[in-house]
Structures are given as C-alpha cells and as structure tokens.
Backbone as ProteinMPNN parsed JSONL, in Angstrom:
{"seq_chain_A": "XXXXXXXXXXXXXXXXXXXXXXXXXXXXXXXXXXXXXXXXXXXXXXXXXXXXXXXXXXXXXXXXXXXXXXXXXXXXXXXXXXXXXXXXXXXXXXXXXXXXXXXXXXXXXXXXXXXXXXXXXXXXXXXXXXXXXXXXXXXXXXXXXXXXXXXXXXXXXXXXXXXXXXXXXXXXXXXXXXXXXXXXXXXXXXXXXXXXX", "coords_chain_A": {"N_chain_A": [[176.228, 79.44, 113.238], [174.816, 82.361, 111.731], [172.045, 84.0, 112.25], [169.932, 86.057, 110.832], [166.831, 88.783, 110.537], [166.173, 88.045, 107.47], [166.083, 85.374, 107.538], [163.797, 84.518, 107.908], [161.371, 85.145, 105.996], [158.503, 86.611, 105.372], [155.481, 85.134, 104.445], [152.908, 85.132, 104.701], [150.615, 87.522, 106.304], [148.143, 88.942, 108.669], [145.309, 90.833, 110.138], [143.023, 90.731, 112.563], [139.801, 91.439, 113.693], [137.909, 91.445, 116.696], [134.922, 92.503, 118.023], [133.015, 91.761, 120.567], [129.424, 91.956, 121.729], [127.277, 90.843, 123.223], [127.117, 88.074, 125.321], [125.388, 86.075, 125.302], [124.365, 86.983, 127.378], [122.638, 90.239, 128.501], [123.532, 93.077, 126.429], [126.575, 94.089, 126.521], [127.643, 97.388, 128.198], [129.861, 98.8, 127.042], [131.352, 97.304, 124.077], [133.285, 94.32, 123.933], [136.722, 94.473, 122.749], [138.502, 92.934, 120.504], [141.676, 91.716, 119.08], [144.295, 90.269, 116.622], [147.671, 89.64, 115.613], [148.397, 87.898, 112.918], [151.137, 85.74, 111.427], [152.75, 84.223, 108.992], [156.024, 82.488, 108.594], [158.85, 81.311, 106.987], [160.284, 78.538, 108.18], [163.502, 78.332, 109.681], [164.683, 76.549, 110.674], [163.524, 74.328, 110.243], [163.684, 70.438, 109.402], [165.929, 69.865, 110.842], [168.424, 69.163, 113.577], [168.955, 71.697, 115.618], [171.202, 72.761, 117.735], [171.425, 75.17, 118.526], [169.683, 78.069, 119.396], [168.893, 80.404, 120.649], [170.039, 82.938, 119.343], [168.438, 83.301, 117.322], [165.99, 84.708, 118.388], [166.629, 87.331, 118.496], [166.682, 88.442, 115.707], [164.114, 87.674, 115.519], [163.154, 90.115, 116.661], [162.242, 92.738, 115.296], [160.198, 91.885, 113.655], [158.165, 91.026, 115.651], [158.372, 93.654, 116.453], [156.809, 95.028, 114.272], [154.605, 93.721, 113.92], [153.157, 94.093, 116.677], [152.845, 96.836, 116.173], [151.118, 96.861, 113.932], [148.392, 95.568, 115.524], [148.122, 97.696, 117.293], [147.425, 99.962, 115.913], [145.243, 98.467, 114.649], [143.449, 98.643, 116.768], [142.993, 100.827, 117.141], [144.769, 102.252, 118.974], [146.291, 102.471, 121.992], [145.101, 103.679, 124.078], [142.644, 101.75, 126.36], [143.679, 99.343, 125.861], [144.289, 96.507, 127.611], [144.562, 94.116, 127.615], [146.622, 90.834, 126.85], [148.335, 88.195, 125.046], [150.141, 85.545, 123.298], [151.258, 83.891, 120.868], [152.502, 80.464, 119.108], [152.54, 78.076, 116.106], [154.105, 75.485, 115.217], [155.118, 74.376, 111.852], [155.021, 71.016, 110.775], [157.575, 70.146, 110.592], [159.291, 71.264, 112.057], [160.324, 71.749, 115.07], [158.783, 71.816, 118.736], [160.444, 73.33, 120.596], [161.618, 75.829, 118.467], [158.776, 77.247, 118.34], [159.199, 78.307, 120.571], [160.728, 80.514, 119.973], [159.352, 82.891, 119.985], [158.844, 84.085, 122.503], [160.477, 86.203, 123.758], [161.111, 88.7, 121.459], [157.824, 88.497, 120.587], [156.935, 88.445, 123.001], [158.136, 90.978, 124.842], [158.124, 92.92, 122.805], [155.123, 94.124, 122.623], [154.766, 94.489, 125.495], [156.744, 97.157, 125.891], [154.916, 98.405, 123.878], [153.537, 98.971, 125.266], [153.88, 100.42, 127.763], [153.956, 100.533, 130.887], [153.281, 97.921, 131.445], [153.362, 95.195, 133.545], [152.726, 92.249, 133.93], [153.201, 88.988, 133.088], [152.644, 88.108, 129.705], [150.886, 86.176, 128.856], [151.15, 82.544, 127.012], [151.404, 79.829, 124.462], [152.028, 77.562, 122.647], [152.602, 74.942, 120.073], [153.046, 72.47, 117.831], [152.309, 71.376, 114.49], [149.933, 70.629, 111.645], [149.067, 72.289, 108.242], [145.872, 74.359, 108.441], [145.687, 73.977, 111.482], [144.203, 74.908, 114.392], [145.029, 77.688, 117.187], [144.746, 78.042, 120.549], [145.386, 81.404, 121.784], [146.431, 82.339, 125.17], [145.007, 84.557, 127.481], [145.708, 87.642, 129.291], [145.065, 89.652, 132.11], [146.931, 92.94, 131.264], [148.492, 94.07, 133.556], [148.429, 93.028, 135.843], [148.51, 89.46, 136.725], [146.253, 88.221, 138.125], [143.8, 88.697, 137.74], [140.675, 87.879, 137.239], [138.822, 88.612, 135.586], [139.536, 89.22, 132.859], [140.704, 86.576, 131.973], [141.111, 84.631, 129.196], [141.075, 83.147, 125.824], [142.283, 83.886, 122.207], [141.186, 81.746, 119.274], [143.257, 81.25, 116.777], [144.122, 80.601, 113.068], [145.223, 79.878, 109.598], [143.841, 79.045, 106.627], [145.931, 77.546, 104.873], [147.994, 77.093, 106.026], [150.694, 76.243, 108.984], [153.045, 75.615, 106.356], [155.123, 72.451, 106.364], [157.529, 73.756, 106.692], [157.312, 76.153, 107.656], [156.459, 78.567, 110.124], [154.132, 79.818, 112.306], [153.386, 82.898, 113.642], [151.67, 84.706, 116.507], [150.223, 87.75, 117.634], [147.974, 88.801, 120.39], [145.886, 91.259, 121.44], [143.649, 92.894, 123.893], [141.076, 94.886, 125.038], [138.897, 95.871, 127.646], [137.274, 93.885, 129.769], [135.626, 90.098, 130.113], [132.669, 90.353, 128.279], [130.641, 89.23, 129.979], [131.349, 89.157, 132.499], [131.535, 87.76, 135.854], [132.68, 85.76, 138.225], [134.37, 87.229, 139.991], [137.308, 88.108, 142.057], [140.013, 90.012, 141.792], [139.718, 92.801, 140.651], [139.983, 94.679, 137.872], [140.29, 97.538, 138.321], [141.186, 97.66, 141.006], [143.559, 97.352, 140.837], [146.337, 97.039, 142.429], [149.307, 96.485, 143.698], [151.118, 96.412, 142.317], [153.086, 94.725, 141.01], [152.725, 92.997, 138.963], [151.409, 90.618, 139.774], [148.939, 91.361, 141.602]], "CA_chain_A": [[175.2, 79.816, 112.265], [173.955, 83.709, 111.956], [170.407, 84.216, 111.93], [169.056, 87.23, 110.657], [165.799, 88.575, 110.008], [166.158, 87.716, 106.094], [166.025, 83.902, 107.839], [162.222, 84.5, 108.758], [160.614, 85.254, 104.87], [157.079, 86.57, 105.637], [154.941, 84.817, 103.35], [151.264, 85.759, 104.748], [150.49, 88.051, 107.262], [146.956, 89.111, 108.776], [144.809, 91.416, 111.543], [141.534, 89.835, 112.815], [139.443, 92.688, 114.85], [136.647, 91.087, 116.915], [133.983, 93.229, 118.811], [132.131, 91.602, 121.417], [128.885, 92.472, 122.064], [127.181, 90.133, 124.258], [127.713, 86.172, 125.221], [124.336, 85.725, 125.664], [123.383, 87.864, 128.285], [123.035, 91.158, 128.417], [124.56, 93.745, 125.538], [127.699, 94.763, 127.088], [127.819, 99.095, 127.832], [131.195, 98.921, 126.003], [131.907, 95.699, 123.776], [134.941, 93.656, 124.469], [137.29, 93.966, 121.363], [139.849, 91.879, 120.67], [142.609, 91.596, 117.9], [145.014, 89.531, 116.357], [148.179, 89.756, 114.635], [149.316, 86.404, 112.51], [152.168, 85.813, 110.324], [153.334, 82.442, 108.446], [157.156, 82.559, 108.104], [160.189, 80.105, 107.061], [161.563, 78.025, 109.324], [165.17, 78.312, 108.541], [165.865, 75.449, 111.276], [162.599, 72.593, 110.186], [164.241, 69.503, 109.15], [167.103, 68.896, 111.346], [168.154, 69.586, 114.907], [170.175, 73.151, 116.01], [171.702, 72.978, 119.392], [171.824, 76.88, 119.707], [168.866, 78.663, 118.597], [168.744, 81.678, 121.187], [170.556, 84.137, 118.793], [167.357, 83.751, 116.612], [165.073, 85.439, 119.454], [167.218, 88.779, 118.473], [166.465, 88.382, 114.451], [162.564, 88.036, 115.272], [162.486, 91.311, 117.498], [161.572, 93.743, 113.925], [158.655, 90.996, 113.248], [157.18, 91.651, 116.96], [157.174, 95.483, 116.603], [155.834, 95.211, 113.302], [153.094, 93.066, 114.738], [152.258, 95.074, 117.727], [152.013, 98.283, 115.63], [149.981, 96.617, 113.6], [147.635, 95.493, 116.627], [147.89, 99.019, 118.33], [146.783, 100.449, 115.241], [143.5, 98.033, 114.406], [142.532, 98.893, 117.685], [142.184, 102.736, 117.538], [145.926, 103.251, 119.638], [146.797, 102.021, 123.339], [143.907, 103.454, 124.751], [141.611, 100.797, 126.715], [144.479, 98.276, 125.324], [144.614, 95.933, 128.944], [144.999, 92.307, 127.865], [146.917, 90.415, 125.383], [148.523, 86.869, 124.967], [150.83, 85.401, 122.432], [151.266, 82.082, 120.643], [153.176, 79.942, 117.895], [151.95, 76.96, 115.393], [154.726, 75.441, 114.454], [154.877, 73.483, 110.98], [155.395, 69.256, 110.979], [159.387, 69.652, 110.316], [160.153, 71.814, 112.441], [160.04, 71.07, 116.552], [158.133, 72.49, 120.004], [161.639, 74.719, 120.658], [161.324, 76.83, 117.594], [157.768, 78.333, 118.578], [160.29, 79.101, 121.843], [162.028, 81.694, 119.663], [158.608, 84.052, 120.52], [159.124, 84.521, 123.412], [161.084, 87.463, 123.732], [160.489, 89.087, 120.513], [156.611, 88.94, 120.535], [156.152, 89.562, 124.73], [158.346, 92.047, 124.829], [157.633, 94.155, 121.733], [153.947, 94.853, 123.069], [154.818, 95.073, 126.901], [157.48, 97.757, 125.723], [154.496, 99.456, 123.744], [152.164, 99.74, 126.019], [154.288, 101.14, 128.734], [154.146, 100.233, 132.495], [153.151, 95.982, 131.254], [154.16, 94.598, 134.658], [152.061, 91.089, 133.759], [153.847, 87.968, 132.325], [152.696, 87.612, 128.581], [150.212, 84.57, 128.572], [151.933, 82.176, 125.908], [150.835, 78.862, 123.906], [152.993, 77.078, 121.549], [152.325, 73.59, 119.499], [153.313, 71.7, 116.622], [150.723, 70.916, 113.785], [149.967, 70.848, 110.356], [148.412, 73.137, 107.659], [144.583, 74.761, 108.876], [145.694, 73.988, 112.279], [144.021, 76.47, 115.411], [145.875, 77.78, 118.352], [144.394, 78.954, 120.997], [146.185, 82.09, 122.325], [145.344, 82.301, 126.26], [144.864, 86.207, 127.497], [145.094, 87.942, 130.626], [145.205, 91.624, 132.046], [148.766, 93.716, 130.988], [149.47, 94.989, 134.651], [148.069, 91.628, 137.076], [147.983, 88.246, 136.272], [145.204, 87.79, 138.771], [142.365, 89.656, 136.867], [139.79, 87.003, 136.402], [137.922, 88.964, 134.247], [140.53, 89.238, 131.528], [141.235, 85.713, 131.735], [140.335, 84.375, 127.714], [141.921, 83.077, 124.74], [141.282, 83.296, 120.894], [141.593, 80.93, 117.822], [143.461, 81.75, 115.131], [144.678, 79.863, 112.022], [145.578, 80.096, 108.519], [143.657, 77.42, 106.363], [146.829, 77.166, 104.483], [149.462, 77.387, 106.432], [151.952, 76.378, 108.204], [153.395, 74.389, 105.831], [155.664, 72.069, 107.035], [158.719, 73.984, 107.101], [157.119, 77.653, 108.254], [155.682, 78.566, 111.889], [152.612, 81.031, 112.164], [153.805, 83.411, 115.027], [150.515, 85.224, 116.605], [149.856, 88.523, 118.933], [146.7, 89.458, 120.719], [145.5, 92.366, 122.481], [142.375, 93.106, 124.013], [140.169, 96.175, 125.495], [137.895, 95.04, 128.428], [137.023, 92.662, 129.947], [134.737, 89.64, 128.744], [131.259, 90.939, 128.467], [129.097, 88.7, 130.879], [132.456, 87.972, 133.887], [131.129, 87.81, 136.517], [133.481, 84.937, 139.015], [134.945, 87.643, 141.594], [137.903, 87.961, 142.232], [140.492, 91.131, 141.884], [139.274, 93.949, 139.415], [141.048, 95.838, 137.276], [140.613, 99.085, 139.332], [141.552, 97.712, 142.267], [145.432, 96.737, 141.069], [147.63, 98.006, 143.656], [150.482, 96.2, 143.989], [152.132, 96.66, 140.838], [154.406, 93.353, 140.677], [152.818, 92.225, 137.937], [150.311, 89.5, 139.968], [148.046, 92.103, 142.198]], "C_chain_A": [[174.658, 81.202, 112.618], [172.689, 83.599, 111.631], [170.242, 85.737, 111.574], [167.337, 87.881, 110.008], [165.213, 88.044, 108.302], [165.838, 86.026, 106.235], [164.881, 83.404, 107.592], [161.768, 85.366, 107.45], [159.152, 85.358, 105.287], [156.292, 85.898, 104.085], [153.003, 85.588, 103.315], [151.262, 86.516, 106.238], [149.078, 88.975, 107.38], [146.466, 90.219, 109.857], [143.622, 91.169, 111.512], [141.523, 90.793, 114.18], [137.959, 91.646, 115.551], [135.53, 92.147, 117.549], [132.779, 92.376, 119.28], [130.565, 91.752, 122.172], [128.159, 92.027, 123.379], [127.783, 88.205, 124.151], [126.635, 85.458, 125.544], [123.385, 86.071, 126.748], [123.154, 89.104, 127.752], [123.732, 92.321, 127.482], [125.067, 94.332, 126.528], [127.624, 96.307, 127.005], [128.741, 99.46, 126.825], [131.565, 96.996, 125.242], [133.219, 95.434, 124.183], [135.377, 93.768, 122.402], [138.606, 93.049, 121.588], [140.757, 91.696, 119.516], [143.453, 90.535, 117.822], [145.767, 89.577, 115.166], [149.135, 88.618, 114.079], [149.935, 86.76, 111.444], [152.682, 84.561, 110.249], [154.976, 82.868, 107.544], [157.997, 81.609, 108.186], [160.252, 80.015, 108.367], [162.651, 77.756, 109.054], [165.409, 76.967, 109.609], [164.605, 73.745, 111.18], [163.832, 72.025, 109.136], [165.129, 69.111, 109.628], [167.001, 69.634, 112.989], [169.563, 70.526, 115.069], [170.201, 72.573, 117.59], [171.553, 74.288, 119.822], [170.523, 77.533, 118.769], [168.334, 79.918, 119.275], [168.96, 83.09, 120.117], [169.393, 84.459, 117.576], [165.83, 84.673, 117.078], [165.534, 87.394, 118.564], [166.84, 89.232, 116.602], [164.971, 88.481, 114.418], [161.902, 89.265, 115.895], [161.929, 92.076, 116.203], [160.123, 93.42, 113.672], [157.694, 91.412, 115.065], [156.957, 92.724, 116.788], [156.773, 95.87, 115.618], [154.522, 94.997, 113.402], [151.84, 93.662, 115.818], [151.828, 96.607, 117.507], [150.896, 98.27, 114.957], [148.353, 96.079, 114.554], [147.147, 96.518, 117.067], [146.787, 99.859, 117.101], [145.225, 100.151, 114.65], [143.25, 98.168, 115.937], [142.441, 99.995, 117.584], [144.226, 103.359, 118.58], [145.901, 102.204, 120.899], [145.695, 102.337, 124.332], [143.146, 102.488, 125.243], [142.595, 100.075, 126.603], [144.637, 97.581, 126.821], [144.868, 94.736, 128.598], [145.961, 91.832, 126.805], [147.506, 89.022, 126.272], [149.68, 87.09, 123.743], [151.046, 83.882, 121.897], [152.351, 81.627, 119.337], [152.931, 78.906, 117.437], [153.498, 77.001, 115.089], [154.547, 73.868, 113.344], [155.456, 71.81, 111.444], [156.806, 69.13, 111.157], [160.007, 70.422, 111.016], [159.716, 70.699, 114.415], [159.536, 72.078, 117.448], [158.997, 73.727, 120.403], [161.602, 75.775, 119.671], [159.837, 77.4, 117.808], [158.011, 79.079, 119.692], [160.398, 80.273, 121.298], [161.202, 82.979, 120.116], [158.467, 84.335, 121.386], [159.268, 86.217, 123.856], [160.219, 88.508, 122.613], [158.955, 89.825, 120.47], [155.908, 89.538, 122.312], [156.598, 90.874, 124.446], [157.839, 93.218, 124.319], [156.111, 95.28, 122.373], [154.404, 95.133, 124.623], [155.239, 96.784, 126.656], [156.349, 99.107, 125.047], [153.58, 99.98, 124.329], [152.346, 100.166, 127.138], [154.328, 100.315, 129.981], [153.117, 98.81, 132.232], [153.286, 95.761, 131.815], [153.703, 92.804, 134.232], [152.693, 90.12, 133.04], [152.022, 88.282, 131.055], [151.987, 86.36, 128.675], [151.127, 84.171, 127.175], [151.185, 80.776, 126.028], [151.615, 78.462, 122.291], [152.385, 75.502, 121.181], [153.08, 73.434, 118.413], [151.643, 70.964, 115.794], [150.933, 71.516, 112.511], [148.623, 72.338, 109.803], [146.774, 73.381, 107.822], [144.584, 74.261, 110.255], [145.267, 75.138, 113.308], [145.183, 76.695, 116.416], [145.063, 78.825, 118.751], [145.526, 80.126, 121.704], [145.47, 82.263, 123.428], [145.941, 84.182, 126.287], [145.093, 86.517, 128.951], [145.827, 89.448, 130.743], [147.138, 91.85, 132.161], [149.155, 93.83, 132.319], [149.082, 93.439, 135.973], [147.422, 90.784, 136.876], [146.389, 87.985, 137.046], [143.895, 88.094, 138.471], [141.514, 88.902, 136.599], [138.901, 87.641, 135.18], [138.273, 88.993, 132.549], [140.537, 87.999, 131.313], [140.071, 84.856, 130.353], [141.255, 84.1, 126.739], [141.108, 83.401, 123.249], [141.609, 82.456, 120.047], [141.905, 81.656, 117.236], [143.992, 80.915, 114.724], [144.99, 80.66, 111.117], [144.736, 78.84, 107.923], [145.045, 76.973, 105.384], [148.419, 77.08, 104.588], [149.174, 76.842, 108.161], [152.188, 75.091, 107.589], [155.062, 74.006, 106.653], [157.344, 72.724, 107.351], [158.107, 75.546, 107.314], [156.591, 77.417, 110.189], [154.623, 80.047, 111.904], [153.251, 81.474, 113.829], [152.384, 83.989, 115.239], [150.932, 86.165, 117.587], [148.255, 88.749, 119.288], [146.345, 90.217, 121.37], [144.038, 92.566, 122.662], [141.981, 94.497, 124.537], [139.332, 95.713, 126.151], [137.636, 93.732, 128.598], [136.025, 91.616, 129.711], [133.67, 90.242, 129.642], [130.546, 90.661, 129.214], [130.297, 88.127, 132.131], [131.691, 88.544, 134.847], [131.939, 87.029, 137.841], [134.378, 85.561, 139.737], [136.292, 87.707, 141.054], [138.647, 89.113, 142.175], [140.151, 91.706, 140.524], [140.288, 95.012, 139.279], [141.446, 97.035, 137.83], [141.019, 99.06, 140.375], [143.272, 96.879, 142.165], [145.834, 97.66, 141.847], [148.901, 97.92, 144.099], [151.809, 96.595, 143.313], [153.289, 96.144, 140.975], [153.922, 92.813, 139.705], [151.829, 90.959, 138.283], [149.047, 90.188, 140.72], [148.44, 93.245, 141.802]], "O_chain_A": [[174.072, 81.324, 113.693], [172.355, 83.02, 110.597], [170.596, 86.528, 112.449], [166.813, 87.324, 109.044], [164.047, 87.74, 108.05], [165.417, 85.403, 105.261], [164.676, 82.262, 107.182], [161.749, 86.556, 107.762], [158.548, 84.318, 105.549], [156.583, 86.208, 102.929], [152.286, 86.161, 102.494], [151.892, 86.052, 107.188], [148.785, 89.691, 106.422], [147.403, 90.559, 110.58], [143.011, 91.346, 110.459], [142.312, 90.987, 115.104], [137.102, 91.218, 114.778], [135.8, 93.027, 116.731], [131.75, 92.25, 118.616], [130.635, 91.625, 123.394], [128.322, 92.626, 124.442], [128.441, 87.505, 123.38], [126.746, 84.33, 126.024], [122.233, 85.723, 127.004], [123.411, 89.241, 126.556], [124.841, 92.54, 127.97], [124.433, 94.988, 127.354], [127.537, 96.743, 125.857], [128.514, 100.256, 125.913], [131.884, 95.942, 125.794], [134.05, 96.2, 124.671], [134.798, 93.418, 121.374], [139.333, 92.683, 122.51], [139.961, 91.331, 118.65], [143.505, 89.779, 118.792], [145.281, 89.578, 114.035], [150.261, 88.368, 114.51], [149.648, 87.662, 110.657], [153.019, 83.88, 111.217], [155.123, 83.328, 106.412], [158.09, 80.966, 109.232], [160.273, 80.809, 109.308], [162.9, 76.928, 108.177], [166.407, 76.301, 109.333], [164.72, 72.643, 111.715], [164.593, 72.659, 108.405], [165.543, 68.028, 109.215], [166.096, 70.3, 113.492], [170.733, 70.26, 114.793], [169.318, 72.097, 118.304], [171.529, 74.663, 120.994], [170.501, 77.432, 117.542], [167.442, 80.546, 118.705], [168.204, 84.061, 120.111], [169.354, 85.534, 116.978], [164.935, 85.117, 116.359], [164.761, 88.296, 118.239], [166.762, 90.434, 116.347], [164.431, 89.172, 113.554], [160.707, 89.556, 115.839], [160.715, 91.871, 116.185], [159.169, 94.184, 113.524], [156.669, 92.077, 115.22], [155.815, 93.179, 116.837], [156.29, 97.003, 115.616], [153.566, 95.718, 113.118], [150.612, 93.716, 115.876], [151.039, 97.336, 118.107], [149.948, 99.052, 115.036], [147.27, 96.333, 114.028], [145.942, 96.587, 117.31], [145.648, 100.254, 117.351], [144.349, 100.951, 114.323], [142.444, 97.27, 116.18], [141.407, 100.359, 118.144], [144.658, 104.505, 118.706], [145.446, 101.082, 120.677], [145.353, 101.565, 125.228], [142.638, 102.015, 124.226], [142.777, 99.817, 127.792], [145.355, 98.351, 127.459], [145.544, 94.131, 129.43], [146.057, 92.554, 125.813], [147.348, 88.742, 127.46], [150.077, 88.166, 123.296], [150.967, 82.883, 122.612], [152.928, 82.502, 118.69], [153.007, 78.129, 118.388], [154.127, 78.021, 114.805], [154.113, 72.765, 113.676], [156.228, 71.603, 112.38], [157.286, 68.178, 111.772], [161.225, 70.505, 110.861], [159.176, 69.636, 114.724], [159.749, 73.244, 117.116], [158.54, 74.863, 120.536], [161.538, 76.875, 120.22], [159.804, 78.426, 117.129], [157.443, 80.134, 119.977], [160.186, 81.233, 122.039], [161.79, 83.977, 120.533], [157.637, 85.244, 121.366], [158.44, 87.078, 124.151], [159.092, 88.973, 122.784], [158.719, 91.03, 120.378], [155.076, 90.36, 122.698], [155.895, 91.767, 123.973], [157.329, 94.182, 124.888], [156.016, 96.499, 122.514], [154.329, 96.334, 124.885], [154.461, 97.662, 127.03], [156.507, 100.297, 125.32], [152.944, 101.017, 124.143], [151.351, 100.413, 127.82], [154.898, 99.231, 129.852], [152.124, 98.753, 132.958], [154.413, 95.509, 131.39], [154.694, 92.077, 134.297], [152.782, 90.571, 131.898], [150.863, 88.525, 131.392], [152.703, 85.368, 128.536], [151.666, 84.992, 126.433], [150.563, 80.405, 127.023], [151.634, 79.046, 121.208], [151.721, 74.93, 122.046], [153.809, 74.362, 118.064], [150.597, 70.437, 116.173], [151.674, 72.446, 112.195], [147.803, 72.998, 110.44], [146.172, 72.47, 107.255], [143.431, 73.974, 110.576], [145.823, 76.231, 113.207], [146.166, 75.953, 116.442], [144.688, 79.852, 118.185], [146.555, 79.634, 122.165], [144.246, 82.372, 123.351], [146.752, 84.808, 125.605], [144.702, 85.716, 129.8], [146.614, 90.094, 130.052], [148.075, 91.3, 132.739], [150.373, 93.686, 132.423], [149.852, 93.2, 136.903], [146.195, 90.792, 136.782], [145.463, 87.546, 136.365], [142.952, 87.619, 139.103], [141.261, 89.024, 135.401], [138.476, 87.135, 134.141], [137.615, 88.859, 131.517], [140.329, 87.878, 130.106], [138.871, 84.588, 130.414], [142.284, 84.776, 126.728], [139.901, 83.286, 123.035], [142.838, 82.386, 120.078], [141.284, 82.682, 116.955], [144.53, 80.154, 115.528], [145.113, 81.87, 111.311], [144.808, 77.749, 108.49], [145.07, 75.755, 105.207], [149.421, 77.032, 103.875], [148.063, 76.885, 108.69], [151.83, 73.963, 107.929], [155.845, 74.758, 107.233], [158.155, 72.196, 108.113], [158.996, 76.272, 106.868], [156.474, 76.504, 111.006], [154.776, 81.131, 111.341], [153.486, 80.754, 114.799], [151.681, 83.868, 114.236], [151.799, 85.83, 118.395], [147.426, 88.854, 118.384], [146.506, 89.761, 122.502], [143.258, 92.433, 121.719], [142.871, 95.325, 124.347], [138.644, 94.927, 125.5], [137.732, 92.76, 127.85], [135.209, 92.086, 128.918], [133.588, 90.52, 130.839], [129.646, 91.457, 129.481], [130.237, 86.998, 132.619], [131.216, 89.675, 134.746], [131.875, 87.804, 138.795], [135.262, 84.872, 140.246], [136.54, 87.449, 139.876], [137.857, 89.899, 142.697], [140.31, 91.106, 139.461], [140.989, 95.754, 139.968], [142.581, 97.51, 137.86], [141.308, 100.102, 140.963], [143.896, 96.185, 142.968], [145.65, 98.877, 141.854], [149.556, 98.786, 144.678], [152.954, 96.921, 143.626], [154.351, 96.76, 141.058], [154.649, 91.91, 139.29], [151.418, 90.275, 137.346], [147.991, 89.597, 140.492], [147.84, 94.261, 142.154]]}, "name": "protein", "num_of_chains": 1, "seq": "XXXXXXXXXXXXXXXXXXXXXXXXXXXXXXXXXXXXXXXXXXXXXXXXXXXXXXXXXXXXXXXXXXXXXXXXXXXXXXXXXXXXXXXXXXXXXXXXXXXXXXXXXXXXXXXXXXXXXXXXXXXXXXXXXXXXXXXXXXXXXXXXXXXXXXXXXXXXXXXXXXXXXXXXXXXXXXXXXXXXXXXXXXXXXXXXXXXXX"}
C-alpha cells in the first residue's frame, strides 16, 4: 500500500496563542507564551488493521513543517522559542499505532527548525471520540531536565475527530512557567549538551 500525503485530507486546521501572565502570584517580568498547532485529518487506515504503517511517517513530514511554520510564525520567529511537546487524538476507528505515525514527522520538523534541539520531543497519544482533550506534555528544546519548562496544554476540536480522522497537535513555548519555582537545573546553566543536562 503507498501512502502519500493526498492520504492525510486536512479538513480543519488551527493556531491557539496563549500569553501567560501570572498563576496567581506575582505578574511574571516576561509572560510565558505558549502556542499550538492542530489539524483534523483522514485516517486512511481507521477501520481495519495495516501490518506496515511506517512508510506513512514519510507522507506526514509536509504536514509537520507546515505546522511548525505555522507555530514559529504565531510566535514572533524562533526567538525565546525553548519548549515544545507534541501529541495525537486519534478517532474511535482507527487504533493507538496510528497517532505513532507523529512521531517523526511532527518531532522532527520543529527540532530541525529550531536548530541545535538536542531534547527528546515530549509526546502524548490516545484514542477518543469527537470534543475529546489531549494534553500535550512540554519540556525545554536543549535538556530534558529543566524543571521549569516542565508543562502541558489542552487542546481539542469540539467537532472532531470523527471517527475515522486523527487531530495531530504541535506546541512550542517561550519561558518558563511564570511562578516555577522547584529547583533544579536552569536553563542557563545547560552544559552538557546531550540533550538531558
């Protein structure tokens, strides 16, 4: 079976900007922003079961760097850009392996645009019906260990996915949350540059 992006029919596609100000303490010097880029597309494989569904990873790369331009761009550019995440809803008919296919696709795309990424890609996948959330979890681009980064957000669709689409999601952030406070290694002090310190 070929997959190509013509497989993956965008039907709705969104960007949700937040700005942070405080969390109940304090107004933050700089707010925390935060973005999000969703899209509700076919599932060419709900209703039955594929054995091979890798070669569809390579058909959703276009949809990631559409996504993450669109991201880079509701934020202002790459500037500040330090956190992000990634996630997938997928509809009732399809299965847990098909929100797999983002993987690739949606890490990559943003690592790739935001240059020297060393940090695994937080990720969050489910199955679920139409006005379903997902949280996407977050954490800093260059070292997993960043407590301060560490955050997810909700997003949905209230009408989607229907049972044969999957809502892919990206998120990027700018600072860290407004009131962290719980220690631990700070952003200015990465040094290792493996990707965990």
């Amino acid at each position: 079976m070929t997959i190509t992006p013509d497989d993956f029919p965008i039907r709705k596609i969104a960007t949700i900007v937040e700005e942070i100000r405080h969390d109940g303490g304090p107004p933050a010097t700089v707010p925390r922003r935060r973005a999000a880029a969703l899209v509700l597309v076919k599932n060419p494989f709900a209703g039955a079961y594929h054995a091979e569904l890798q070669p569809a990873m390579d058909a959703l790369k276009p949809l990631g760097l559409e996504m993450t331009k669109r991201l880079i761009a509701a934020l202002g550019g790459i500037d500040g850009v330090d956190g992000y995440g990634k996630g997938s809803l997928v509809g009732s008919a399809g299965e847990l392996e098909h929100g797999a296919l983002w993987h690739v696709p949606g890490g990559y795309a943003m690592r790739d645009a935001l240059g020297e990424a060393l940090a695994i890609v937080p990720s969050s996948k489910k199955v679920g019906g139409m006005g379903a959330s997902l949280d996407i979890p977050i954490g800093h681009k260059d070292a997993a260990y960043v407590r301060s980064h560490f955050d997810s957000m909700e997003v949905s669709f209230p009408d989607g996915p229907k049972p044969d689409e999957i809502l892919f999601a990206l998120v990027m952030t700018c600072g860290p949350r407004v009131q962290n406070r719980m220690g631990g290694l700070e952003a200015e002090n990465i040094s290792v540059r493996d990707g965990q310190r």
